[in-house]
N, C-alpha and C positions, 0 to 999 in steps of 0.2 A: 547145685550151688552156684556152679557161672552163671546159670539162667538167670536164677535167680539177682546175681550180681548185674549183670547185663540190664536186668529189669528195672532194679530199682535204680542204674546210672542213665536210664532213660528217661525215668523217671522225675528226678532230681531237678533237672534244670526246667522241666516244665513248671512245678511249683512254684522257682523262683520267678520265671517269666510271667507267671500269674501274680505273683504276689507284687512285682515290678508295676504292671497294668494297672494295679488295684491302688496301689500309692501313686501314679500318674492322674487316673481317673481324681480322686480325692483333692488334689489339687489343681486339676481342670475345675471343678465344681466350684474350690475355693473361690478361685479368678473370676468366676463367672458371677457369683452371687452378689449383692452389693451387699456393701457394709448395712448392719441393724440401724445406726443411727441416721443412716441415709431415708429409710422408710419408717423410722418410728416418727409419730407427732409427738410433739412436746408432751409431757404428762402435766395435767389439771395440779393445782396446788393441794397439795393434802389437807384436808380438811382435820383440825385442829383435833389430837384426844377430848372423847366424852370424858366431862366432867363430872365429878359427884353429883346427889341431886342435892348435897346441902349447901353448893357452891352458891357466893354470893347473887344478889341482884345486880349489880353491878355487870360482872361477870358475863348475864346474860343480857343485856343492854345492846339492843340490835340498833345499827349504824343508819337503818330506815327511817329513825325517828327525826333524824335530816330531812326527810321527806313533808312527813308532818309540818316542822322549822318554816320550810319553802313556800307549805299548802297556806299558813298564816301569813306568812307575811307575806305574801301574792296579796292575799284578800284585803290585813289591812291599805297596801297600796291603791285598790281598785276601790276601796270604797275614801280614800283619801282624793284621788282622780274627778271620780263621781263625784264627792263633795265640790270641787272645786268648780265643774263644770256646772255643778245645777243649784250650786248656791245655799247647798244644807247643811252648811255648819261640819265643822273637824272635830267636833268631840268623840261621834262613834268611833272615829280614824283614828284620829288620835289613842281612844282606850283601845281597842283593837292592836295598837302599833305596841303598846307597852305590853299585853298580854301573850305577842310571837314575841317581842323582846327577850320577855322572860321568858318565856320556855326554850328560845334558843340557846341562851346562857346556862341556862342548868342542863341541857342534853351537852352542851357542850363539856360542862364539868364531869356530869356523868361518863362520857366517852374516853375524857383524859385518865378519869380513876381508873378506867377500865383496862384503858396500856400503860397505866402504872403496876397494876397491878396482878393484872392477867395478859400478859404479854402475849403467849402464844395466843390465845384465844384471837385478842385484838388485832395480831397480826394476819390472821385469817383474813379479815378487811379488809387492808390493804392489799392481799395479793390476791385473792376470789375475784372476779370479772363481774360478777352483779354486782356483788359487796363493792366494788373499786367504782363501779360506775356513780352509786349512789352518793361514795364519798363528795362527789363535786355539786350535792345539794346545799353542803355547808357552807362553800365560798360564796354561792349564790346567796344564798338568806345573808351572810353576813354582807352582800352588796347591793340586795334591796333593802333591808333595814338601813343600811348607811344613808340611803337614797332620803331619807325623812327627814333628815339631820344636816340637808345641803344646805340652807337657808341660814338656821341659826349658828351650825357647828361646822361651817367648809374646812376648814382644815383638818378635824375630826375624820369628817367624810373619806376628805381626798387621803388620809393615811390608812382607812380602812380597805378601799378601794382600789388601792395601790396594792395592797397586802394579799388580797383574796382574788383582786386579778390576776395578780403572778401566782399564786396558788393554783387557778382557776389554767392558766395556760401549762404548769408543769404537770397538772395532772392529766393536761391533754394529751403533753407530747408523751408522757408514760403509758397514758393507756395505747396512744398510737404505734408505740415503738412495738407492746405485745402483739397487739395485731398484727404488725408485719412478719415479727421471729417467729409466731406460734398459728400452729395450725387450728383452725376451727371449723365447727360445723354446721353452717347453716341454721341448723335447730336452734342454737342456740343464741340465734342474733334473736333481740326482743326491743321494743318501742325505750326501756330503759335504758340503750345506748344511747341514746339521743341527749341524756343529759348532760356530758362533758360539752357537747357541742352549744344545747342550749345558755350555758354559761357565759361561754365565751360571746352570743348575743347579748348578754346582760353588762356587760362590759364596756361596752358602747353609748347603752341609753344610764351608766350611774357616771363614766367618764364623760362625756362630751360637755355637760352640763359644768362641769368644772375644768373646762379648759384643755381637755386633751382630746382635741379634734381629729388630729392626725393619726396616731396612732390609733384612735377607737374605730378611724376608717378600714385601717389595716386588721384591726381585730374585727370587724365586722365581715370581712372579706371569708377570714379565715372563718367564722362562724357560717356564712350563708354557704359555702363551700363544702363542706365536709352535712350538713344538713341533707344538698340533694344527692352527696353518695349514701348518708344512711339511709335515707329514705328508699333509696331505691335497693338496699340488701331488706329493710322490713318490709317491703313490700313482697320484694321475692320471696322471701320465707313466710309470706302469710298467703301469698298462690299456690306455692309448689311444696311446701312443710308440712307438718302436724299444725292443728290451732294451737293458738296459749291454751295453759293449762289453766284453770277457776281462778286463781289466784294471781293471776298476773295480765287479767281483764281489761281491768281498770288502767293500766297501761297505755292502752291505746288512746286514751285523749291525750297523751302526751304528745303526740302527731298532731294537735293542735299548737301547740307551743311554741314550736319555731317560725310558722309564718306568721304568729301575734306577733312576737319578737322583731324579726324583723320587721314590721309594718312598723312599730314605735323605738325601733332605732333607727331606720331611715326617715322617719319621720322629724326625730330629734335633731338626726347628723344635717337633714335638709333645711335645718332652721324653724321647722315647724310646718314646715309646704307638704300638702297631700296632692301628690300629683300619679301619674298614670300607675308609675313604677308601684308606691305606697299602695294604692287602690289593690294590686295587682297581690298583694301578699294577702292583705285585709281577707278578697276574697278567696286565697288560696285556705287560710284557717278559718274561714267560715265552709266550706265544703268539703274541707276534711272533718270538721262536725259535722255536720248533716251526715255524712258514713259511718261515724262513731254509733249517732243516735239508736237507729236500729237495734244496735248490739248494748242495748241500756238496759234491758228488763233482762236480758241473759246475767249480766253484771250483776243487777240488783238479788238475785235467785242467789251468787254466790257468795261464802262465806265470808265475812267482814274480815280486813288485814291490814297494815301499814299499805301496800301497795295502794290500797283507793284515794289515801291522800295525793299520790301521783295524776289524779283528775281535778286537784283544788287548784294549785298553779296555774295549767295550762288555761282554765275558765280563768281565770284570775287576770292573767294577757288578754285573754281575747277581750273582758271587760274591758280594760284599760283603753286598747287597739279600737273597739267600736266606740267609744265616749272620746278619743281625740279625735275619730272620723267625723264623729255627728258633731260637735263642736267645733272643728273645721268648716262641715258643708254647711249646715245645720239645715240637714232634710230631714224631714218630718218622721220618716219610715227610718232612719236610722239611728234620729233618738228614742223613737218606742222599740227597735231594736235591742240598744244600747242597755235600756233602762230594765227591757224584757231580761237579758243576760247576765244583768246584776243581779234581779230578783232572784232567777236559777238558782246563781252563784251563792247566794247568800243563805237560802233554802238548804242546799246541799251541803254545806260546809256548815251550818249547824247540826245537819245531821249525820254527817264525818265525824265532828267533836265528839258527836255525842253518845257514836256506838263506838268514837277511841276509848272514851270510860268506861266504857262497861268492856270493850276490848281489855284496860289493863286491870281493871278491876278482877277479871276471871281467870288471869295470868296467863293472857293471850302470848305478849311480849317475852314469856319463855322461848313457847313456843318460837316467834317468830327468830327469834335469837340461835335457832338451829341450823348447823351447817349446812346448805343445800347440800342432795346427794351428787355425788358424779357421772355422768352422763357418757 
């Protein structure tokens, strides 16, 4: 019995001197590891509960159709342009300008029912990173439509323009500020970022015209600026990435859009003078088509969507851009250019219109109306 006493008083404080280590240990580790929120990324915005399927139309009413809004009234502008330079009459421009007219007014009512009524849904929109990006197709259409209305309605104009370019800038500094707080990944940078930016180029060539030269300087800075940072993450991610996937193809003429842009707001801000600098964009969105072209019949292969309308716009600039050039120079080879680009443009955007009907006719726009998944 003493041995045994002896043993286990030997015993005894070994235990604790382990047990002592083991609670040391545990909080060495603690010290050591960083906090979770130190290495978690931000988490993606929760994509909105599935809805019943007897949930209204409404309801499913995708924020893309801004897009469409933009691809018109691009067109009526270019062929408003055209008309001008070559002397053919504004009537097609004109029915043209009334026909995006109205469909931007009723997507827009449609879209308001829709955060009246379906709140969470619609809030999706606003906080999703695609969905947000495309938001800033509406300030645009509503400041190239204004753009038709300088003439007989300027104060009209300048209230509209006023309105949707302060829209057009706080949706900028919002999406900029996520980009900085939140982590992403490369994958999912896509040619659609480029919208907020191309906005803020539109800002310049519907302001200047009515008298705000200074500031449309300054917002033009800001636009040509933030262009060759995107350009240079879409490019990285279209070397070193995964390709787009079918549906977001058509995307890439969007990469035409901002050095049209530019070319016909420096062109405006410069009083109308096409000099080295202007040339210098002209042909930067002319060879960033010729890169596009290539990848046309891949396009054409894949299935119709809102997205393809994101290729009526950027043709839509580049029209514009090549008819104040050749109008300017008036070389011979960049009015048959010019005249060549419209033809495209006006080819294709009939036949955009015209697989969007048969698109909403087979209840394509449910579909499109579904939450992207998370990545």
């Amino acid at each position: 019995m003493a041995d045994e006493e002896t043993a286990s008083q030997k015993t005894a404080p070994s235990k604790k001197a382990a047990s002592k280590r083991a609670k040391a240990s545990k909080k060495a580790a603690k010290r050591k590891a960083p906090p979770a929120k130190a290495i978690a990324a931000e988490p993606p915005p929760a994509a909105p509960a599935a809805e019943p399927a007897t949930q209204s139309a409404i309801a499913r009413m995708p924020v893309g159709l801004f897009g469409a809004c933009l691809g018109l009234a691009g067109f009526a502008t270019a062929w408003r342009e055209a008309a001008v330079a070559y002397g053919s009459g504004l009537v097609f421009a004109k029915i043209l300008f009334g026909i995006a007219l109205g469909f931007f007014i009723a997507v827009l009512v449609l879209i308001a029912l829709k955060w009246l009524r379906h709140r969470e849904t619609a809030r999706f929109d606003f906080t999703d990173p695609e969905q947000r990006n495309i938001l800033a197709a509406a300030t645009m259409t509503a400041m190239v439509l204004a753009s038709h209305l300088t003439a007989s309605a300027p104060e009209f104009t300048n209230a509209v323009w006023a309105i949707a370019a302060t829209a057009n800038l706080a949706l900028t500094v919002a999406i900029l500020k996520q980009w900085v707080v939140r982590r992403h990944s490369i994958s999912n940078v896509t040619p659609a970022w480029f919208i907020p930016v191309v906005g803020n180029l539109i800002i310049p060539i519907v302001g200047a015209p009515l008298g705000h030269i200074e500031i449309s300087w300054m917002i033009f800075a800001v636009g040509l600026f933030f262009w060759i940072v995107l350009f240079i993450l879409v490019f990285q991610r279209l070397l070193f990435d995964e390709p787009l996937v079918e549906r977001q193809r058509p995307n890439l003429f969007i990469l035409v859009a901002p050095p049209s842009l530019c070319f016909i707001a420096y062109v405006i801000l410069s009083g109308g003078q096409v000099d080295g600098a202007a040339t210098m964009f002209l042909g930067l969105a002319l060879f960033m088509l010729a890169v596009i072209i290539p990848h046309l019949r891949s396009m054409v292969r894949s299935p119709f969507g809102l997205p393809w309308w994101s290729a009526v716009f950027p043709m839509s600039a580049l029209s514009v851009a090549l008819t104040m050039f050749a109008d300017a120079t008036d070389h011979g080879w960049a009015n048959l250019l010019a005249i060549a680009t419209m033809a495209a443009l006006t080819v294709g955007t009939l036949i955009i219109s015209w697989r969007m009907i048969l698109f909403i006719s087979s209840g394509g726009l449910s579909q499109s109306s579904a939450p992207p998944q998370s990545t």
